[in-house]
N, C-alpha and C positions, 0 to 999 in steps of 0.2 A: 572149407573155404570160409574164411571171415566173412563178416558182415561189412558191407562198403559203406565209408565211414563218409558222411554227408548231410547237412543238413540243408539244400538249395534247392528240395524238395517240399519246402515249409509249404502249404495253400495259402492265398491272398483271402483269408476267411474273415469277415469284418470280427469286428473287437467285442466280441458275445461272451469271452469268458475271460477270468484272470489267466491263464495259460496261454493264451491269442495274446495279451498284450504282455505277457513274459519273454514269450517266441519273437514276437517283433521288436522289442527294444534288444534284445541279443540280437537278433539280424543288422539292426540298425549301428551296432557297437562294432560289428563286426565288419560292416563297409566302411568304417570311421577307421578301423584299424589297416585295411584294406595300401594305402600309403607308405605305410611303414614294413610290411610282410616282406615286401623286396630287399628290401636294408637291412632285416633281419636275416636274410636267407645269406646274401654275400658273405655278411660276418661270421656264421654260421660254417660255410663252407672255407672261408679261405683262415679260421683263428679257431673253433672249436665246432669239426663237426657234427659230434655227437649230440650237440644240444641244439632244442628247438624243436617244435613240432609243427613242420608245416608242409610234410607230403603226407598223400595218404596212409602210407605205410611206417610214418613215425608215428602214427596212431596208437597204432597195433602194438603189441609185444612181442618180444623175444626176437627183432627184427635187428640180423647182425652186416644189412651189407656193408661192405664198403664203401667210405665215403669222404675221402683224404684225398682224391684224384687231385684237388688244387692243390695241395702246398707241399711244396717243394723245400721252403725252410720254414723251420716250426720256432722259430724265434717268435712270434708274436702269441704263439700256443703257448712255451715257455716262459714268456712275460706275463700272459695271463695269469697262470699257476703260480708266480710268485705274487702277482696282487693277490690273488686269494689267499693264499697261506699268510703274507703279511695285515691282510685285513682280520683274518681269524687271529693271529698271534696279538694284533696289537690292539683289537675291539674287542673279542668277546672270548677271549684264550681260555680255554675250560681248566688249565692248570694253573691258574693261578687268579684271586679275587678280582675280579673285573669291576665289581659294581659294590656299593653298599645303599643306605635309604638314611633320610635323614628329613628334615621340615624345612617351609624357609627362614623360620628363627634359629640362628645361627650358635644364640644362647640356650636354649632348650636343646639341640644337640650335642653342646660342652656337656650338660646336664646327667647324672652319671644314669639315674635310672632309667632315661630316654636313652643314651647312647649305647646302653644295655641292653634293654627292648629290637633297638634296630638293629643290633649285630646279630643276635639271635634270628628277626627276619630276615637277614641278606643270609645264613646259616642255613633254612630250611628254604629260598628258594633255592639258593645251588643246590639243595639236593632232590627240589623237582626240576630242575634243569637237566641236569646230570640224569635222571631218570627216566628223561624223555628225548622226543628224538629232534630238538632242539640242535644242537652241536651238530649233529650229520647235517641236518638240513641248511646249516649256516652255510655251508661249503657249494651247495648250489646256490644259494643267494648271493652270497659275494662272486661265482660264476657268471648268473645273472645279471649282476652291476656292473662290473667290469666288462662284458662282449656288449649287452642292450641297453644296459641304462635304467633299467626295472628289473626287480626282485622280489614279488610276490611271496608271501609266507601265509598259507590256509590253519589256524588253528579250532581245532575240533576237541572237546571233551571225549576221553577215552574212559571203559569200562576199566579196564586193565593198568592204567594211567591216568592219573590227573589228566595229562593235556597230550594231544598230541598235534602235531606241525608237521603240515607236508607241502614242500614247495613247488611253484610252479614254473613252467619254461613258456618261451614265448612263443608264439605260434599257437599258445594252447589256450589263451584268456584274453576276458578284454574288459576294459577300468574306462570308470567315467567318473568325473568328479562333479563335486555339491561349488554352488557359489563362494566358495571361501579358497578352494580351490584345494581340497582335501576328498581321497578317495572316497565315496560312498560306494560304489557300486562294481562288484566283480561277478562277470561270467564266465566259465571256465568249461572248456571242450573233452571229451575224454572217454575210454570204453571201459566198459566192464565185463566180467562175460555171464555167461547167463546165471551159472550160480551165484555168483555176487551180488546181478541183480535181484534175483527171490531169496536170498540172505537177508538185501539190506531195505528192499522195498513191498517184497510181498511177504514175508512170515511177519507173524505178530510174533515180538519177544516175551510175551506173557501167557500168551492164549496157543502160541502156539499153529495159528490159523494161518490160512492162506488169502489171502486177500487180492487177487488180480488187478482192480483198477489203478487207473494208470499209467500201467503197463501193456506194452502192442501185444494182439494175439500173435504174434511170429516168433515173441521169446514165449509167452504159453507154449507154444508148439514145440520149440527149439526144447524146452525142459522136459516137456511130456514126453517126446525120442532119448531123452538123455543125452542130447548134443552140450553138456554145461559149460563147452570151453568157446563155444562162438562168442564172437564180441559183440557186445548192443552199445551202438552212440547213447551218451548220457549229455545233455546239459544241465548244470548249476548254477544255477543265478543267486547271488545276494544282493540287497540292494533294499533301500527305507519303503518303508511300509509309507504310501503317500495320505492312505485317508485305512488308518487302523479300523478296524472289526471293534465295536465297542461290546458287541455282544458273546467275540471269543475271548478267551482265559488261555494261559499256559501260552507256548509258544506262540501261537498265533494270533497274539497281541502285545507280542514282544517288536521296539523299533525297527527291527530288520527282520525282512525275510527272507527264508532259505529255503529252495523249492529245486530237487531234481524236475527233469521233463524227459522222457524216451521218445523219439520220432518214432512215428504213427501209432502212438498212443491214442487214447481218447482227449479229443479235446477239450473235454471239461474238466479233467482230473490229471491232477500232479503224479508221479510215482511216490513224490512224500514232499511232505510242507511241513516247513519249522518256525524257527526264528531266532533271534539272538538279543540281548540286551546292550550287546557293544557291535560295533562291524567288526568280523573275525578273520578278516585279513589283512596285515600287514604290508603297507606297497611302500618301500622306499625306493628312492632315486638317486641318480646318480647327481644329477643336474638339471633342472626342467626350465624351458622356453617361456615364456609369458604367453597362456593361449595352449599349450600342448599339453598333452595328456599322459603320453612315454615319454619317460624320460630318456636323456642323452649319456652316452660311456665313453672315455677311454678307446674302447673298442674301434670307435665312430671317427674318432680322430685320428688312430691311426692306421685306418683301413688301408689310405693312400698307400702309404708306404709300405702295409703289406701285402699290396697286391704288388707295387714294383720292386720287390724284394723276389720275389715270384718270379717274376718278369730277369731279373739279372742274373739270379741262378741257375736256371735255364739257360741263357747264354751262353756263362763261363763253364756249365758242363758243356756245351756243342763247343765250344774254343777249346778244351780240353781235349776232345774227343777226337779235333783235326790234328790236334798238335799230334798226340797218340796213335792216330789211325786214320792218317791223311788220305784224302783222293785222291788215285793216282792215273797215271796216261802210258800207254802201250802202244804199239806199232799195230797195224792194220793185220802185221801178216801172224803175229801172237792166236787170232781168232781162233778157238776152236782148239788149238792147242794144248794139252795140259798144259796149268801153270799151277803157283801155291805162293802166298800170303801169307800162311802161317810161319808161325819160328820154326827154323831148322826145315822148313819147305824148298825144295829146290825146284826151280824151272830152266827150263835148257834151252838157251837159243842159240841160232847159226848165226858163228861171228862172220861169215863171208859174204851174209846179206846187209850185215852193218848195224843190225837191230841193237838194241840198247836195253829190252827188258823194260820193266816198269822203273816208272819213274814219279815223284813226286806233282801232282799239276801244278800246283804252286807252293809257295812256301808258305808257311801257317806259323807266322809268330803274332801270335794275340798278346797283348797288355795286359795280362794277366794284373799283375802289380795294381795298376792303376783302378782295376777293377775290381780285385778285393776292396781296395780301402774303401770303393764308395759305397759298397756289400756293407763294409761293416761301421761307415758312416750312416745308409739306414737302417741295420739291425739296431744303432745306440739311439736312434731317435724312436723306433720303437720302445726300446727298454724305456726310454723317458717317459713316452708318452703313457704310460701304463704303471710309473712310477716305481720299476723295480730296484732301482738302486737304492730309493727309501724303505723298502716294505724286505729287500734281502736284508736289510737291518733288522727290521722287526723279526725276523726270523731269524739269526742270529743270535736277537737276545734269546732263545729259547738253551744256548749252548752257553752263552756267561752274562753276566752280568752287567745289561746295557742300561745307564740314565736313563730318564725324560731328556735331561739339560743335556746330555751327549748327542743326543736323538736332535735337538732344537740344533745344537752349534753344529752337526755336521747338514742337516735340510731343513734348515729355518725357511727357504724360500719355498722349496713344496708342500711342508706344512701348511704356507699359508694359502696353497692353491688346493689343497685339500681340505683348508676351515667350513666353506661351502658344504660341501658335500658329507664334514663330519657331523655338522649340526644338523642336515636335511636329515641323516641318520638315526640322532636322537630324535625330532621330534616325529618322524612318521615310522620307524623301526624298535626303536629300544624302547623309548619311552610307554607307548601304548603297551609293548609287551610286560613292562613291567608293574602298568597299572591293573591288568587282567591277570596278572601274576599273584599282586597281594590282594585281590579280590579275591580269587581262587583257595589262596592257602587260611587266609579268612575264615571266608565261606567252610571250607571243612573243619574247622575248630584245629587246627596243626596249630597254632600261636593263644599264649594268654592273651586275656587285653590290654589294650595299649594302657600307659602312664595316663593318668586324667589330666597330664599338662599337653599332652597331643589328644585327645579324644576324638576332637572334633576337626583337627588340622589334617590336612591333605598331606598322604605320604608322595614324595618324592624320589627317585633314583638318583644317586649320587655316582658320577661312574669315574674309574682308577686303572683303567686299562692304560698299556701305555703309551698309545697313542692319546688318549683322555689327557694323562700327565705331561706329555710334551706341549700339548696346547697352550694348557695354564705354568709347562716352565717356565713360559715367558714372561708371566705375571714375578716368575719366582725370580728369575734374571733381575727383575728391573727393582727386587726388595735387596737383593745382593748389591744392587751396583749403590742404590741410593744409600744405601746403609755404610758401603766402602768409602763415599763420597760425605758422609758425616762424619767418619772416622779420620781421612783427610784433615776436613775442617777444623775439628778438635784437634790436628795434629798442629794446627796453624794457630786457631785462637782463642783457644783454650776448652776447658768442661764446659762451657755455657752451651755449646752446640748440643753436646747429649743432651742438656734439657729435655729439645724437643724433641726426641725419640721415646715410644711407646715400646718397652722392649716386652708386654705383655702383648699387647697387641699384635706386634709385629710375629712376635714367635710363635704365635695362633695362625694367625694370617698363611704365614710360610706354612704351616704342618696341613692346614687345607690346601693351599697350593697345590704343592709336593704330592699330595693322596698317604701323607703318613698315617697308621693307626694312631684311630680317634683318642682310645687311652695310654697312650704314652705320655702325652701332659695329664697334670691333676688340675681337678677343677680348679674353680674361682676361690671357694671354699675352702679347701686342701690347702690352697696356696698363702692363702690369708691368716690361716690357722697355724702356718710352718715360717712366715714372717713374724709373725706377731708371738709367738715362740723365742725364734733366734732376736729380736730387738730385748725382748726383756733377757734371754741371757745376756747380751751383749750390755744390756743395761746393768746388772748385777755384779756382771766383771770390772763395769765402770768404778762400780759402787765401790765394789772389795779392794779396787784398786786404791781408790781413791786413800779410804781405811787403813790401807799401806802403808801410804805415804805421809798421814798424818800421825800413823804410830810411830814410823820411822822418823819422823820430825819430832816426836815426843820426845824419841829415846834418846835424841842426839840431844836436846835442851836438857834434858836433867843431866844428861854426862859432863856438859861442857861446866868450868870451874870462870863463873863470872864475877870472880874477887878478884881479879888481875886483870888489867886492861889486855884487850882482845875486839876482833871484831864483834862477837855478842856484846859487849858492853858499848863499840860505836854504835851500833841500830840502836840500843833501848835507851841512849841520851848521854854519849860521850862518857870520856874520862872523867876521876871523880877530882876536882881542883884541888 
């Protein structure tokens, strides 16, 4: 029998150790989330049961019941799957360069030795990306965002791996945020079973040794029998270190702490205490309220409609079902009689009593008609709401070759109801991960050093996904349209309009745009050295030409016979009198 997964058992024990005031602010987190548990349960059950954890028994492992009983059309389960597939194709598409790095001087990126350096690092983080469990884990993240609105990403240094990323569902944590209004602090709910727990909390990896504190004597116990597969509740708290340890070193005088707790452990001692030098969870949103903490989905919006999607399907099967296998009405004296319903069943009655056999009660013509369409007037406003007619795009381009600017001119208007939510994505999702990313590959000596004209400048992610590129097509649209609209004008009133076009500029401009590779233009340099080239040939041709035609004028003056009047003797002063 598992262990009964509960922590409402905590003692009201005044605040005598760091663990007491760990225990309470997760209590305290956890009636704050308390509100929203409900709203996450319906969407759960009526668009993706499987996710979420908020029975006892979604605790646990290996637990397969069933749990579909509400939906009846899975249209809103299907729209989901296409947002995530289209978020992963069009954000973070593991086959194809999503991202590169660059500075915010836009000229030291032209610059060939920096632009060299950073392609090499966007080169070996894809290959600790690809090497970790990043890409699986995106797929419940963008699950996540789409049903709740929040998509937690825990990353942890791995022995075996650089990095490893494992996401969380809801029901299972709970997030507060610092005055700026940025996650600091994640608690997160969860079991382990008993080997796991003296794997990761009682053996020393060096020594070898056993260390119990901690940890409750009832997993002691549970291990000493060799029970290793019962579950023991775990909480995990990170969250800033308010008044640091000046006289700890190593983790635990690192900004953040990270401290398992086991119910009815010892209340003075952790199962393990760490720390981090960055907060290592990742919490993006979908949308957040002014004042709220979870954020809002997709999901949220169109729960209505998929509950009464629910609701009509239902219906037009029992309208079905009369048309098919109507109620019918019998004579009194039928009672007890054989009869048969089924096809090819015969029942026999006495025509001399008048009876008639069964009959229809009524007639059963339902509107079928009318009621598909409204069916599938709210299945499309699901699909809207969840944006699958953009994001079946984005998957699609994985089969040919789709624009950005194709992408803008067929959903330029959901684009731009998706700008929100694509930059809340950079700055509380990508970004962070890719600041901890070049720290990491750093940190192990994987890269030379940078160029000493970045030394000291902040690397930046540059991202080329193509959802990224449909954003700034628009930027690229409006150098198309302005640029057709100079060519007009020159068509009108003459070169003087090229003037003012920068066509260095401008063709730089566009290949950032666009997300073209960086080295397909030649530098500043290149360029200046390959003009300044072609003008002196151009000038030399002038010359030789020139030389031509003064030879060829030569040769015609000594040919011509200026002792007989001719037009060479009118230029040099008429006829001779």
């Amino acid at each position: 029998m598992a262990t009964t997964v509960t922590v409402d058992n905590i003692p009201d024990a005044p605040l005598n150790s760091k663990r007491d005031r760990v225990w309470r602010r997760y209590k305290r987190l956890e009636d704050d989330r308390s509100s929203w548990r409900t709203h996450w349960m319906e969407l759960s059950d009526y668009i993706l049961p499987r996710r979420g954890r908020f029975l006892l028994d979604t605790y646990q492992s290996n637990r397969g019941r069933k749990r579909t009983t509400k939906i009846v059309d899975g249209t809103g389960t299907y729209a989901l799957r296409i947002l995530n597939a289209g978020l992963m194709s069009g954000i973070t598409n593991p086959a194809s360069p999503w991202f590169k790095y660059g500075v915010e001087d836009d000229e030291l990126n032209e610059y060939r030795p920096v632009m060299e350096w950073f392609d090499r690092l966007a080169w070996v983080a894809r290959l600790v990306l690809n090497g970790s469990t990043f890409y699986n884990s995106c797929s419940t993240v963008y699950d996540e965002l789409g049903l709740f609105g929040t998509g937690p990403l825990y990353r942890e240094k791995n022995f075996d791996k650089l990095v490893y990323y494992r996401p969380l569902t809801a029901g299972e944590y709970v997030i507060a945020e610092n005055e700026f209004g940025q996650i600091d602090t994640v608690g997160r709910y969860f079991t382990m079973t008993v080997s796991q727990v003296v794997e990761k909390f009682v053996v020393d990896k060096v020594t070898q040794r056993m260390d119990w504190r901690g940890v409750s004597a009832a997993t002691k116990k549970l291990w000493s029998a060799g029970e290793y597969d019962q579950l023991v509740p775990i909480v995990h708290m990170v969250q800033p270190r308010r008044k640091p340890d000046r006289r700890a070193f190593g983790p635990l005088s690192m900004p953040f702490r990270s401290c398992y707790m086991e119910e009815g452990a010892n209340d003075d001692e952790f199962a393990f205490e760490g720390g981090h030098e960055k907060f290592p969870v990742y919490v993006p949103r979908w949308w957040v309220l002014h004042g709220d903490v979870y954020g809002r989905s997709p999901g949220m919006d169109t729960l209505g409609d998929v509950k009464q999607l629910q609701h009509e399907q239902k219906r037009k099967a029992q309208a079905i079902d009369k048309m098919v296998n109507p109620p019918l009405t019998a004579p009194t004296s039928m009672r007890g009689k054989p009869s048969s319903v089924l096809p090819g069943g015969v029942t026999y009655v006495d025509p001399q009593q008048g009876t008639q056999g069964f009959a229809p009660t009524y007639l059963v013509q339902p509107r079928l008609q009318e009621m598909m369409l409204d069916i599938q007037d709210v299945q499309e406003r699901i699909r809207t709401g969840f944006f699958a007619d953009l994001f079946a795009m984005m998957i699609e381009s994985n089969r040919r070759q789709i624009t950005a600017t194709e992408v803008v001119e067929r959903h330029e208007e959901k684009l731009v109801l998706l700008g929100p939510m694509l930059n809340r994505m950079n700055t509380e999702f990508l970004d962070p991960l890719h600041d901890d990313l070049v720290t990491w590959i750093q940190d192990a000596g994987m890269m030379p050093p940078a160029p000493p004209e970045i030394e000291d400048m902040q690397v930046r992610p540059r991202y080329t996904s193509l959802l990224a590129q449909a954003q700034e097509a628009a930027s690229a649209s409006s150098i198309e349209r302005t640029l057709g609209f100079a060519g007009n004008m020159a068509g009108l009133f003459g070169e003087d309009v090229s003037d003012i076009v920068d066509p260095d500029r401008t063709l730089r401009e566009y290949r950032r745009v666009v997300g073209a590779p960086t080295d397909m233009l030649r530098d500043e340099s290149d360029v200046a050295e390959r003009r300044q080239a072609r003008q002196q040939a151009a000038a030399q041709a002038a010359q030789a030409e020139q030389l031509g035609n003064m030879a060829q004028g030569a040769k015609v003056l000594s040919e011509t016979d200026s002792r007989s009047p001719n037009a060479l003797t009118d230029l040099l002063g008429g006829r001779d009198a």
